[in-house]
ZADO-871308 format. One record per atom (N, C-alpha, C, O): residue in three letters; x negated, y, z negated. Coordinates in steps of 0.001 Angstrom, whole numbers, plus 500000, padded with zeros to 6 digits. Atoms other than C-alpha are relative to their C-alpha. Example, Ala and Ser with C-alpha at 12.3 -4.5 7.8 and 13.67 -1.06 7.14 Angstrom:
ALA499110498810500000/ALA487700495500492200/ALA499100501200500000/ALA498064501181499335/SER500820498810500060/SER486330498940492860/SER500770501090499270/SER500261502198499101/
// end
This chain:
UNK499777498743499306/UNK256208824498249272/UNK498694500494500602/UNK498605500777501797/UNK501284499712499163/UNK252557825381249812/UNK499407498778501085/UNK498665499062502025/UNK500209501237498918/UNK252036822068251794/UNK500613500163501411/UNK500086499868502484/UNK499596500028498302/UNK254622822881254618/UNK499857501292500433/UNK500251501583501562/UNK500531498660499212/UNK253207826735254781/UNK498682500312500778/UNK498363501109501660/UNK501385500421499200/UNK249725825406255468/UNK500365499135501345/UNK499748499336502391/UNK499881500328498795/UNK251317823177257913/UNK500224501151500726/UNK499341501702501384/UNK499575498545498534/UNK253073826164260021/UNK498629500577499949/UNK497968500454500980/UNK501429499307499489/UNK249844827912259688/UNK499025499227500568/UNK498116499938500995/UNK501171500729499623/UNK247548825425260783/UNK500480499654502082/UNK499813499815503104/UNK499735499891498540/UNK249803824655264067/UNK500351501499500670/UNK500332501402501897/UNK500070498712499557/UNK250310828417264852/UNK498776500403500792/UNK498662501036501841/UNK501036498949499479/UNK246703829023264921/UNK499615498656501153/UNK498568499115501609/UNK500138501219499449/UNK246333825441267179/UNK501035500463501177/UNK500825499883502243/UNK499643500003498539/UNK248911826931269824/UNK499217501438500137/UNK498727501311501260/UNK500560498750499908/UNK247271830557269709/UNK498820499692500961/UNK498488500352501945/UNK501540500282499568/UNK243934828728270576/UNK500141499354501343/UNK499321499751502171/UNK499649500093499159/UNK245438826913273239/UNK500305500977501326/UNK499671501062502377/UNK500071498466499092/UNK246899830143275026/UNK498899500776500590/UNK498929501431501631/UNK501508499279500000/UNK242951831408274491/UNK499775499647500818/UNK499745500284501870/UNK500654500717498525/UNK241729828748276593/UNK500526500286501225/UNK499998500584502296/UNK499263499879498253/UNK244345828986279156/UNK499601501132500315/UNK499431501257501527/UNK500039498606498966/UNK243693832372279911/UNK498827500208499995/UNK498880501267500620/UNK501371500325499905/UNK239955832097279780/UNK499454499001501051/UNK498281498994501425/UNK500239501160499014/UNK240079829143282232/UNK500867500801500816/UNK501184499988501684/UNK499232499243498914/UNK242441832030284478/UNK499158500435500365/UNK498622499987501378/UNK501259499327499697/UNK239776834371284379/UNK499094499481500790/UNK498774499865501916/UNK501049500864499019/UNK237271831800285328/UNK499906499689501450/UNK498917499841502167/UNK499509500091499206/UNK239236830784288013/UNK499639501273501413/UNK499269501140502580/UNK499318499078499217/UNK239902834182289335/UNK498608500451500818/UNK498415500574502027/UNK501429500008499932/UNK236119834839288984/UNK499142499192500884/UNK498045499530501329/UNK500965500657498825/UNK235006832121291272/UNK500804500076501090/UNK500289499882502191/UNK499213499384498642/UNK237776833059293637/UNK499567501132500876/UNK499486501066502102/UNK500859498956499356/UNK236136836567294215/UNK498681499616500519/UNK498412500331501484/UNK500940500549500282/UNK232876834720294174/UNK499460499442501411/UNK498479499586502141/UNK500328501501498820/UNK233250831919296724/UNK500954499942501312/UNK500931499177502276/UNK498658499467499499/UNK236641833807298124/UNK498970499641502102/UNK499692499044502901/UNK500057500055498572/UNK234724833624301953/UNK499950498668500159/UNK500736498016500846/UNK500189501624499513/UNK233447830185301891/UNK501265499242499369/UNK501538498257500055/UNK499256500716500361/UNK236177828848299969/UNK501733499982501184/UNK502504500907501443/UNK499117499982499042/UNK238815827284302574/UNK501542499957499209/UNK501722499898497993/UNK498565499910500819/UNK242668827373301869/UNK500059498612499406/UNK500584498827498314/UNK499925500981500348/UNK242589823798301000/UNK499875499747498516/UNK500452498947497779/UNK500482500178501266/UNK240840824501297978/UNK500870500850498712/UNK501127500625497530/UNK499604498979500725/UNK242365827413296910/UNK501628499482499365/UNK502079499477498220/UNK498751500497500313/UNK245851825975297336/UNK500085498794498776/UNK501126498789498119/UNK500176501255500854/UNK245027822802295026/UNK499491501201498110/UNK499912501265496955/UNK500515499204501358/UNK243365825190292276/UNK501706500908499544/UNK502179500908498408/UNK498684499586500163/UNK246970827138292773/UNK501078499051498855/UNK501860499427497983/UNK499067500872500567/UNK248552823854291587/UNK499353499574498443/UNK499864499296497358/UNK499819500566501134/UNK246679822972289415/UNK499927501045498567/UNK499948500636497406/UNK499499498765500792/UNK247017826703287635/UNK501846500001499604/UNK502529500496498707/UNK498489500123500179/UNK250565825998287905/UNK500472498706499449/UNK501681498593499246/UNK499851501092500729/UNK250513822768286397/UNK499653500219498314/UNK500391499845497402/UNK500634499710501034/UNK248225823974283524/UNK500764501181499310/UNK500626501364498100/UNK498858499426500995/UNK250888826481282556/UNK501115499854499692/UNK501706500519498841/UNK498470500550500313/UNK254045824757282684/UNK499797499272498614/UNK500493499020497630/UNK500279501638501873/UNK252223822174279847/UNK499784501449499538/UNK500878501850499141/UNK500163498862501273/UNK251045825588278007/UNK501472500822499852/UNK501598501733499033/UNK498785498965500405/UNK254878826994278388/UNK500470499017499077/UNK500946499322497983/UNK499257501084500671/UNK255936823434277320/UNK499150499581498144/UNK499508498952497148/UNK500686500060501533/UNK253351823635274284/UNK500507501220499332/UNK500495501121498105/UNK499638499067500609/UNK254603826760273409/UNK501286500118499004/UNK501491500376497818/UNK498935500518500186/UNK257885825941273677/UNK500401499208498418/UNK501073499705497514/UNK500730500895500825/UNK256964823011271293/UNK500045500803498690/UNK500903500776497807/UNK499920499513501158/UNK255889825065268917/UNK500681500820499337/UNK500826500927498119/UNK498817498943500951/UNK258217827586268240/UNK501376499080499798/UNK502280499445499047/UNK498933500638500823/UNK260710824654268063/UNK500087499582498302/UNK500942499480497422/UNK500252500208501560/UNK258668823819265031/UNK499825500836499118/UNK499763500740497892/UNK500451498926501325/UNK257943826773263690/UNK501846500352499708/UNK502075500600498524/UNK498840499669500236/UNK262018827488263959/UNK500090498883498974/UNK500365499171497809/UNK499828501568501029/UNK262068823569262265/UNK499797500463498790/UNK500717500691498004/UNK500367498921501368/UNK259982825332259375/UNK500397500774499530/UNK500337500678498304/UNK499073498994500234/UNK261780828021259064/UNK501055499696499212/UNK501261500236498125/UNK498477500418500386/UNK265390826034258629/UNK499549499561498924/UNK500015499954497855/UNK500292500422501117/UNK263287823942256524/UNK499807500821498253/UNK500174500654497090/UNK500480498912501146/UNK261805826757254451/UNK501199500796499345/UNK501140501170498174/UNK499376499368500631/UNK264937828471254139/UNK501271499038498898/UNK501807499492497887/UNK499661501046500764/UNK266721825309252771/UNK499859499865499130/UNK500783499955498322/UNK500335499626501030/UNK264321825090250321/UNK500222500882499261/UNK500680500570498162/UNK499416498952500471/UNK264889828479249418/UNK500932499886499584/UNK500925500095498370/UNK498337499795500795/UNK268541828280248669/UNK500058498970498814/UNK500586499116497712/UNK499290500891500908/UNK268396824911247263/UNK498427500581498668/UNK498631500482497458/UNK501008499071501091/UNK265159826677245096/UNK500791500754498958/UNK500566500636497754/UNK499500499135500346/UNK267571829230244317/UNK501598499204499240/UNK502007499690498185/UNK499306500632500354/UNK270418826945243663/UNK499783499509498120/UNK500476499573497105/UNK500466500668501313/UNK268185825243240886/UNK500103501404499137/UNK500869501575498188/UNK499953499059501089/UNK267509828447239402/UNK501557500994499573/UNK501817501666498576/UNK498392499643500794/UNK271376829539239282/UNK500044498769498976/UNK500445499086497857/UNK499724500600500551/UNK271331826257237898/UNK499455500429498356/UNK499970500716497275/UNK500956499635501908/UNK268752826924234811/UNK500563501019499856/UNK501052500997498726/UNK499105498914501104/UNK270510830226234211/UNK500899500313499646/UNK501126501346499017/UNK498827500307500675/UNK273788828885233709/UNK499766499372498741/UNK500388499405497680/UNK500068501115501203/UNK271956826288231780/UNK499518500523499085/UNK499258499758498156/UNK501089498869500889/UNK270145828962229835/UNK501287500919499279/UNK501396501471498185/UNK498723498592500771/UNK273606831159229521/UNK500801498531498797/UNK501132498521497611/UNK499446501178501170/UNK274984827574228146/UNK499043499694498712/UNK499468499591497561/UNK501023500029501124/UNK272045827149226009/UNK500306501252498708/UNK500643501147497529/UNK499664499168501003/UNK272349830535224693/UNK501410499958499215/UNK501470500161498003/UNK498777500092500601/UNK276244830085224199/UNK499943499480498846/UNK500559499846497845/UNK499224500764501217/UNK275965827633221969/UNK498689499916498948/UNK498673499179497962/UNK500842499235501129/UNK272951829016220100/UNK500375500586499135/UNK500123500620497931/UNK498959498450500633/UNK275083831700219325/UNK500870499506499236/UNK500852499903498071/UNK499066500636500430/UNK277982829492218557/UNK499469498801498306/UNK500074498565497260/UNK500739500306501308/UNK275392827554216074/UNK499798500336498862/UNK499813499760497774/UNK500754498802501079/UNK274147830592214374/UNK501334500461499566/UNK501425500718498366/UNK498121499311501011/UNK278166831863213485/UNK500813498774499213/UNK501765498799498434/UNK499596501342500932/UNK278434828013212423/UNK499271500239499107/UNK499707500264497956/UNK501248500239501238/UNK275234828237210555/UNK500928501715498969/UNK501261501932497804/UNK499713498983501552/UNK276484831491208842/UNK501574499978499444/UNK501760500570498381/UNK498994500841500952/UNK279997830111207853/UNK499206499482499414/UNK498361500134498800/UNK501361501064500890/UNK277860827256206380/UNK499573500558498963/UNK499713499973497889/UNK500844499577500995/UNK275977829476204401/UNK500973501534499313/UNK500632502348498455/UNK498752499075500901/UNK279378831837203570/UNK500856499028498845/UNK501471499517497898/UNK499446500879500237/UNK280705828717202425/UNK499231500108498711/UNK499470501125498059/UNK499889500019501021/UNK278939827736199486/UNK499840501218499112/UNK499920500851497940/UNK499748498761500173/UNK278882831191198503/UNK501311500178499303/UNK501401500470498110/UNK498748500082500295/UNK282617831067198443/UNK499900499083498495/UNK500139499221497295/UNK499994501318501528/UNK282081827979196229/UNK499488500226499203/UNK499993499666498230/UNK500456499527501167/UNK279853829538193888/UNK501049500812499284/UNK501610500584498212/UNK498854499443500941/UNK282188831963193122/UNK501315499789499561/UNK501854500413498647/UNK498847500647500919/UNK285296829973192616/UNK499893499357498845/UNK500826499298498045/UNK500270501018500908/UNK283412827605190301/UNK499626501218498936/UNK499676500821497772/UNK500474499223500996/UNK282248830817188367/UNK501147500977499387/UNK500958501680498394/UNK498879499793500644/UNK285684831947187816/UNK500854499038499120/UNK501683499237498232/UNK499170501310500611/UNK286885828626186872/UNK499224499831498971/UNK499830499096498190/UNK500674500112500952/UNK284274828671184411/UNK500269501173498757/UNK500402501031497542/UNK499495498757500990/UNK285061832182182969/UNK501342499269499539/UNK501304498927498357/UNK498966499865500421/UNK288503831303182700/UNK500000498722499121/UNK500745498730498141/UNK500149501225501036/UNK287429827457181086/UNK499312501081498479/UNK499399500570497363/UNK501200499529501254/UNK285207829766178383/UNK501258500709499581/UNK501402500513498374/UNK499185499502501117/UNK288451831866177431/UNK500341499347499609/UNK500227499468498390/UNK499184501236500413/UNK290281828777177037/UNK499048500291498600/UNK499253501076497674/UNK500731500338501119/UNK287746828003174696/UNK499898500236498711/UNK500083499610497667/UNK499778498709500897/UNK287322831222173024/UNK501190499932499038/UNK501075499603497857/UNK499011499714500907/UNK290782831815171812/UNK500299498557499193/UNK500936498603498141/UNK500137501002500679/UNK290411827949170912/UNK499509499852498507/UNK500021499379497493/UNK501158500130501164/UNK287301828402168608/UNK500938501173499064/UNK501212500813497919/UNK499214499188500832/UNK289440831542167216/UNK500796499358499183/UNK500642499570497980/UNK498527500472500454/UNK292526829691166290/UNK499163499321499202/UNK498950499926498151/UNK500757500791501079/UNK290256826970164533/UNK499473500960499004/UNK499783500915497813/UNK500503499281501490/UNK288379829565162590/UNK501080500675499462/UNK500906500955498276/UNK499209499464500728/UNK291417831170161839/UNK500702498806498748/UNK500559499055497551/UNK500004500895500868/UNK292910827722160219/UNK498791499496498968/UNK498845499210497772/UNK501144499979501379/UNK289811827243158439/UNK499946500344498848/UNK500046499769497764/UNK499482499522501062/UNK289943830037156878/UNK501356500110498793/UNK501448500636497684/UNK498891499862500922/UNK293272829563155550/UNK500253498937498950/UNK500857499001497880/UNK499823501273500859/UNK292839825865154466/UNK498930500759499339/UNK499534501051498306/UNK501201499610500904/UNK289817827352152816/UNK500579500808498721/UNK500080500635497609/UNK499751499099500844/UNK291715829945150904/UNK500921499012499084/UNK500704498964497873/UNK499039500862500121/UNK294414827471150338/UNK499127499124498781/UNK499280499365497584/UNK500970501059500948/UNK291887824769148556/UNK499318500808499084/UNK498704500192498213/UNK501019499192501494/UNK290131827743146116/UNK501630500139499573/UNK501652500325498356/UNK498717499195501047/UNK293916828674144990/UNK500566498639499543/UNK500944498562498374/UNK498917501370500294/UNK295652824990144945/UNK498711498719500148/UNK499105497646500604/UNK501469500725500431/UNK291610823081144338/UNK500686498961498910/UNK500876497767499144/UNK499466500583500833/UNK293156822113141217/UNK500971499607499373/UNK501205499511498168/UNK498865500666500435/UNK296342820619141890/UNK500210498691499546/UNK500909498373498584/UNK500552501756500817/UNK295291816725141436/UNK500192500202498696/UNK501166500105497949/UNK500065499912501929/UNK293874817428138026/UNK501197500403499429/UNK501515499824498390/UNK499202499252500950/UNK296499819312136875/UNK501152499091500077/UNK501804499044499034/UNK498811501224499898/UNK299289816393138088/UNK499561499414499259/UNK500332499445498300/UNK500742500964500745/UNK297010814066136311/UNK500240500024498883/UNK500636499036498264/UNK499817499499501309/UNK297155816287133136/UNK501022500119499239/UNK501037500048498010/UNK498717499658500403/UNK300670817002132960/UNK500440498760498679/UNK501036499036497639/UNK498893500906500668/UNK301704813426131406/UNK499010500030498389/UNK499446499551497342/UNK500555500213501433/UNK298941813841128487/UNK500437501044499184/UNK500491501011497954/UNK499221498473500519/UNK300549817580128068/UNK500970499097499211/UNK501011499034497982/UNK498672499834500856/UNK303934815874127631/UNK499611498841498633/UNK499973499105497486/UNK500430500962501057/UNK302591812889125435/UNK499524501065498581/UNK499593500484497499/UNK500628499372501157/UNK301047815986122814/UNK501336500677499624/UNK501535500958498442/UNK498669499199500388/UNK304650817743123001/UNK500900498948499210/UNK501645499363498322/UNK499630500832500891/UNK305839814024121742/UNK499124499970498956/UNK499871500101497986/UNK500948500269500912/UNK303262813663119508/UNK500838501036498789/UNK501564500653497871/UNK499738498726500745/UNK303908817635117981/UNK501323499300498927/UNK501258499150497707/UNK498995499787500023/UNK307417816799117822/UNK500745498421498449/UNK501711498226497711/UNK499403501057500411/UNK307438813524116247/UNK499080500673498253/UNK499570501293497310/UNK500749498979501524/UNK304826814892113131/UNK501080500901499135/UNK501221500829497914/UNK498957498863501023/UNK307538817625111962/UNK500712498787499885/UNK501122498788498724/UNK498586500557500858/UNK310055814775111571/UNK499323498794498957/UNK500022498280498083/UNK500396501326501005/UNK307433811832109737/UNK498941500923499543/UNK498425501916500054/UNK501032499575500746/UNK305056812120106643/UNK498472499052500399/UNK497409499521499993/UNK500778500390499724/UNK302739809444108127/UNK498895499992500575/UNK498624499552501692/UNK501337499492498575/UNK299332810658109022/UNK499278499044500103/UNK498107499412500197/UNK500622500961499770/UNK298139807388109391/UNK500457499820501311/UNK499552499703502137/UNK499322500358499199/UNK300232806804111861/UNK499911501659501138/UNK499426501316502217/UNK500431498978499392/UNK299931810533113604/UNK498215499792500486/UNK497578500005501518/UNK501738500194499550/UNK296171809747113536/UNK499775499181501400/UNK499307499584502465/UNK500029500534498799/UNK296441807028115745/UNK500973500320501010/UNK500530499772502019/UNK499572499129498789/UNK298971808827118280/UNK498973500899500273/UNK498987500997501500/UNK500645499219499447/UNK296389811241118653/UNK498655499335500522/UNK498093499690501559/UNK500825500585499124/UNK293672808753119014/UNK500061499406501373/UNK499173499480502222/UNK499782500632498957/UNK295316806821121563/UNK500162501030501430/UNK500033500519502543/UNK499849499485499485/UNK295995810226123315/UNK498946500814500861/UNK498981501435501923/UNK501187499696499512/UNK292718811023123623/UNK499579499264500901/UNK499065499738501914/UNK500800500509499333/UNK291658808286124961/UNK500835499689501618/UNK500670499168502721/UNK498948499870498380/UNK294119808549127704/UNK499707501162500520/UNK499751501167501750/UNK500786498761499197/UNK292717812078128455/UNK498606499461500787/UNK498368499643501981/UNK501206500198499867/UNK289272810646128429/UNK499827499270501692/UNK499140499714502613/UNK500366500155498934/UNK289752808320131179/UNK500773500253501000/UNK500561499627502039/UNK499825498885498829/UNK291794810666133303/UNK499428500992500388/UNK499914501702501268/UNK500467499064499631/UNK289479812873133418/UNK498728498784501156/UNK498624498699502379/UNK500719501403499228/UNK286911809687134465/UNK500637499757500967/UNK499800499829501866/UNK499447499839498927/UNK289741809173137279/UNK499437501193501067/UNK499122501058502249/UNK500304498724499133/UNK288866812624138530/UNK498567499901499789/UNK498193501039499506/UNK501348499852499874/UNK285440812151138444/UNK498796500495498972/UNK497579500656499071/UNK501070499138501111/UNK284271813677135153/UNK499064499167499146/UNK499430498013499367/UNK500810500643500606/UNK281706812170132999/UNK499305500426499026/UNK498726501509499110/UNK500746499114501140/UNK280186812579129600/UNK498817500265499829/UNK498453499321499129/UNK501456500051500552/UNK276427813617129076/UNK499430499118499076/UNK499885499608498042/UNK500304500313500715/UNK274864811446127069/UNK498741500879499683/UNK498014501563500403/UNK501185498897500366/UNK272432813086124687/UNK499389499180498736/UNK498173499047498875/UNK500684500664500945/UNK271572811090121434/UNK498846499169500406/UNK498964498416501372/UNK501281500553499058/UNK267830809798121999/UNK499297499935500833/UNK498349499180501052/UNK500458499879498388/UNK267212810880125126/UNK499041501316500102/UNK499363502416499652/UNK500871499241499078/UNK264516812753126618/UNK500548501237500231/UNK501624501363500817/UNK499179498282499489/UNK265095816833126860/UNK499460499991500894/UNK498266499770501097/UNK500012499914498764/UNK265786817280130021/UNK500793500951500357/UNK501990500797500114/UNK499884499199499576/UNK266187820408131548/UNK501285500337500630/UNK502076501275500523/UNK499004500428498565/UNK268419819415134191/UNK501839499949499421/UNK502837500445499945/UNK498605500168500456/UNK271487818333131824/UNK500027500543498356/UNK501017500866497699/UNK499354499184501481/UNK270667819671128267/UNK499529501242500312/UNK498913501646501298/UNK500378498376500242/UNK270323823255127031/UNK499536499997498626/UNK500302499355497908/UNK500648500021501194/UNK268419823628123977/UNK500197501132498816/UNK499463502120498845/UNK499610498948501008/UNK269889825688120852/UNK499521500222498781/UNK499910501084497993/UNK500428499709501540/UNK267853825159117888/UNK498719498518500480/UNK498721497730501426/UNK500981500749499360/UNK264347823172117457/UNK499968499765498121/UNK500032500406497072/UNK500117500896501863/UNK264052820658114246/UNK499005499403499906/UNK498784498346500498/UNK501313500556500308/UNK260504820420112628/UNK500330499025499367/UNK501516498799499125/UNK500879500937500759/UNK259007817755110850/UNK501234498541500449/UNK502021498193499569/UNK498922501066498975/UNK261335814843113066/UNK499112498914500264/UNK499553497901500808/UNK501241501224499944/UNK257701812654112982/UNK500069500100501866/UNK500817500641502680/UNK500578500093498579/UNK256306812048116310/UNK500844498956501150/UNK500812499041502378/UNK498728500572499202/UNK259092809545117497/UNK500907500786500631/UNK501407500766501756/UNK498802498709499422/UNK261319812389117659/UNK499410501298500917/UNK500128502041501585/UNK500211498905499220/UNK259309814866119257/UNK500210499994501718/UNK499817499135502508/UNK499332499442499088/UNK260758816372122101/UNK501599499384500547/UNK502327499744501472/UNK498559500508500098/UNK263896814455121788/UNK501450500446499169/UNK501460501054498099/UNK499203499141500206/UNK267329815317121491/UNK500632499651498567/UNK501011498492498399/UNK499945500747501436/UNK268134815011117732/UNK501469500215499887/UNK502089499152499917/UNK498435499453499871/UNK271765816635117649/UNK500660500341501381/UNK500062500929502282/UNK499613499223499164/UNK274183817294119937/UNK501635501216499516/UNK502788501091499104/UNK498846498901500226/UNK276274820391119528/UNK500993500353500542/UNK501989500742499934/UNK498230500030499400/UNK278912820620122207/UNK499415499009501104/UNK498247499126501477/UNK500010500649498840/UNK278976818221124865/UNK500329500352501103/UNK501325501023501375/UNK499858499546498729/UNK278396818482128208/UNK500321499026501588/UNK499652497993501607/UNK499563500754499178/UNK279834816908131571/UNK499691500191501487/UNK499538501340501900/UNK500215499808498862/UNK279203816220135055/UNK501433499548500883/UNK502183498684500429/UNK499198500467498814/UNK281635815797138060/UNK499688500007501180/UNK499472500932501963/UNK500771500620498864/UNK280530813679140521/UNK498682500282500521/UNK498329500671501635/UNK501332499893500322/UNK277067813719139418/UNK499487501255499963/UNK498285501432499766/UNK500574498340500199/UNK276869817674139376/UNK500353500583498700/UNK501525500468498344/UNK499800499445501788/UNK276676819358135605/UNK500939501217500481/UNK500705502211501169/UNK499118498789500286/UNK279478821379135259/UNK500018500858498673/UNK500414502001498443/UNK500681498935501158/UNK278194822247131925/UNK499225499451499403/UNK499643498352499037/UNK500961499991500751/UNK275089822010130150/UNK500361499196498526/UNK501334499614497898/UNK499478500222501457/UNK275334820047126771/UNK498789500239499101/UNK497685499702499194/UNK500974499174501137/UNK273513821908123953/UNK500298499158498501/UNK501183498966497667/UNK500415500380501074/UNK271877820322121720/UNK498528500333499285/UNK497757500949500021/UNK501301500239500818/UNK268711820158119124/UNK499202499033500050/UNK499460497832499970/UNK501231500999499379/UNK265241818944119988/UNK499272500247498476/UNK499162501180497681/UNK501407500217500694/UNK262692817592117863/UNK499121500472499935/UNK498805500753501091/UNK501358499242499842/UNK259413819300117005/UNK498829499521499192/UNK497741500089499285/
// end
C-alpha cells in the first residue's frame, strides 16, 4: 500500500514539473518575441507558433496520461480498500467465531466442572446410606451378642449337668438297692465304681485334680492352712498334707487346694 502511494506521488510531481517547463519555455518565447518582434520575419514567428503548438498537444497528451494513471491508482487503491476491508469483515467474523466458541468452551468447561460435583455428591449419599446399612447391621449383631451372652451365663452349665445326670441316677440305684441288702462289701464297691465314673466325667469336661503330695508350695495352685515344724530339711517348704483338694479346668484353678507346708 505505501509502494503504490509513493508511486502516484512521484509521477504527480513529474507531470507538475513538466507543465513548469512548458510554461517557462512560453514566457521565454513570448520574451524574445517582444525582443526581436521588428527584426523577426513572419517565417520565424510562424514556425515557433508550431512548434508552441506542437509542444502543448504532447503536454495535453502527458497530462492526459497522467490523470489516466492517477484515475488507474485510484481504482487500484480503492480495490485494495474494499478487498482490505473485506479481510477485516473477514477477521471479525473470524474473531465473533472465535469468541463464539470460547464462550461455548467456557459453558462446556463449567458443565465439566458441575459435573463431578454432581458426582461427588451422589457418591456421598450412597455412602451415607451404605454406613446406615451398616449401622443398624453392627446394632442387630450387638444386640444377638448380647443375648447369646446372657443365654451362655444362664444355660453355661448345661453339658456338665447332662453329663452328671446318669451318675445322679446310678446313686438313686445305689441308695435304693442298700435299704433292700445287708452287704456292705458289696455297697462299698457300688460306690467305688461310682466314683470313679464321676471322676472321669468330670476329666471329660475338662476338670483335673491338683496334685499336692511332695510338691513344691506353689502359690499359684496351693493355699497354705497350717505350717508343720520340725519336717527336717527335705520337707521344708513342701507340701506335707493335703486338706481339701483342689482342681483346675482347662488349666485354670478353679480352686485352690489347701494344704500343710513344711517348716
Amino acid at each position: 500500500m505505501a509502494n503504490k502511494f509513493w508511486h502516484k506521488l512521484c509521477r504527480k510531481t513529474k507531470g507538475n514539473q513538466n507543465i513548469k517547463d512548458m510554461t517557462e519555455q512560453n514566457i521565454t518565447n513570448e520574451e524574445l518575441q517582444k525582443n526581436n518582434g521588428a527584426s523577426m520575419n513572419q517565417e520565424t514567428v510562424k514556425n515557433m507558433a508550431e512548434e508552441t503548438a506542437a509542444e502543448g498537444n504532447k503536454n495535453a497528451e502527458n497530462k492526459e496520461n497522467t490523470e489516466m494513471e492517477n484515475n488507474t491508482e485510484e481504482t487500484v487503491d480503492k480495490a485494495d480498500s474494499q478487498a482490505n476491508g473485506s479481510e477485516t469483515a473477514d477477521s471479525e467474523t473470524n474473531g465473533s467465531e472465535t469468541n463464539g466458541s470460547e464462550t461455548a468452551g467456557n459453558s462446556e468447561a463449567t458443565e465439566q466442572e458441575v459435573d463431578p460435583l454432581t458426582k461427588a455428591l451422589a457418591e456421598i449419599e450412597e455412602l451415607k446410606t451404605q454406613m446406615l446399612y451398616k449401622q443398624a447391621e453392627f446394632d442387630n449383631f450387638r444386640k444377638r451378642t448380647m443375648k447369646e451372652k446372657a443365654e451362655l451365663i444362664l444355660n453355661g452349665g448345661e453339658k456338665t449337668v447332662k453329663a452328671i445326670l446318669p451318675i445322679l441316677d446310678d446313686f438313686e440305684r445305689a441308695i435304693a438297692q442298700a435299704e433292700k441288702s445287708d452287704d456292705v462289701a458289696a455297697l462299698r464297691e457300688g460306690m467305688q465304681l461310682i466314683f470313679k465314673k464321676f471322676i472321669k466325667t468330670l476329666e471329660g469336661q475338662g476338670v483335673q485334680k491338683i496334685d499336692t503330695l511332695g510338691k513344691e508350695f506353689n502359690t499359684d495352685f496351693h493355699e497354705a492352712v497350717a505350717l508343720v515344724p520340725g519336717m527336717g530339711e527335705d520337707n521344708k517348704g513342701k507340701v506335707i498334707d493335703c486338706v481339701q483338694t483342689g482342681y483346675t479346668l482347662n488349666d485354670k484353678v478353679i480352686r485352690h487346694a489347701k494344704v500343710a507346708v513344711g517348716q
